[in-house]
C-alpha positions in Angstrom: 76.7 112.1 81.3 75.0 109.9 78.8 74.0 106.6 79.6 76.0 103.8 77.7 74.9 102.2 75.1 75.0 97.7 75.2 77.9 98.1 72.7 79.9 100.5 74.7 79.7 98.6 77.7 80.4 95.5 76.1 83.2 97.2 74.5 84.4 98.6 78.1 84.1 95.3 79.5 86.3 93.8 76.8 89.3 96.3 77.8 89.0 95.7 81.2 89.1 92.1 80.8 91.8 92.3 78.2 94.0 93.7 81.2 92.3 91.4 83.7 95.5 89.3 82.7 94.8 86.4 85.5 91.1 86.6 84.6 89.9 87.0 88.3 87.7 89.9 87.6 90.1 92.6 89.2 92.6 94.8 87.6 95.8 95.2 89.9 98.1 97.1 90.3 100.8 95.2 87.9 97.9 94.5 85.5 97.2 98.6 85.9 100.3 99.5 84.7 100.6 97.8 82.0 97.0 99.4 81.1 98.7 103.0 81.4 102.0 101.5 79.7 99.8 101.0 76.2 97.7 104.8 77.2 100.5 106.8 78.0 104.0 105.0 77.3 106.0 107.8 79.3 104.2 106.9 82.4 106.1 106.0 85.0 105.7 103.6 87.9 104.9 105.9 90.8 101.7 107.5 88.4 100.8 104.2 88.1 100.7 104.1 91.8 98.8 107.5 91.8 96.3 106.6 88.8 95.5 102.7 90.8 94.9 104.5 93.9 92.5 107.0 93.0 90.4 104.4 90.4 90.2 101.7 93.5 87.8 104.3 95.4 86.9 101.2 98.2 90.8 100.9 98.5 90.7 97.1 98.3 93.6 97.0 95.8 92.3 96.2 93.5 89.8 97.9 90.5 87.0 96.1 90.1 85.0 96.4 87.2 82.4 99.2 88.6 85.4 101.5 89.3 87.0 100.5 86.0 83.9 101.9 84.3 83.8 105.1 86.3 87.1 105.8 85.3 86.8 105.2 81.7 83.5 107.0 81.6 85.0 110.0 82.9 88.8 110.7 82.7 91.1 107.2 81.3 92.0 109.2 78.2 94.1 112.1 81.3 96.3 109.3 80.9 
């Protein structure tokens, strides 16, 4: 894969902290869904669920922005 340019990543890091709704540099899982809400309307809660759990790869539960950015690099548009 291509490394990132500074404006994608700054662009990345303004989506994830446009869902970082509390600002505390973590998505959770309510914050998550309402992420795949606006990518994929028909999703549902339990592939929120699924999608949360397999982007928090430490399973703290939360995504932080690292995992955030592997995800988008490689598969958020699945969604």
């Amino acid at each position: 894969m291509e490394a990132l340019t500074d404006k994608q990543l700054e662009e990345i890091q303004n989506h994830f902290k446009f869902f970082d709704r509390d600002n505390n540099g973590r998505i959770d899982l309510e914050e998550f869904a309402e992420l795949l809400a606006v990518l994929s309307p028909d999703s549902n809660p339990e592939q929120a669920k699924e999608g949360f759990s397999l982007i928090d790869t430490n399973g703290s539960g939360y995504i932080e922005f690292d995992e955030f950015l592997s995800w988008w690099k490689t598969c958020w548009w699945e969604y």
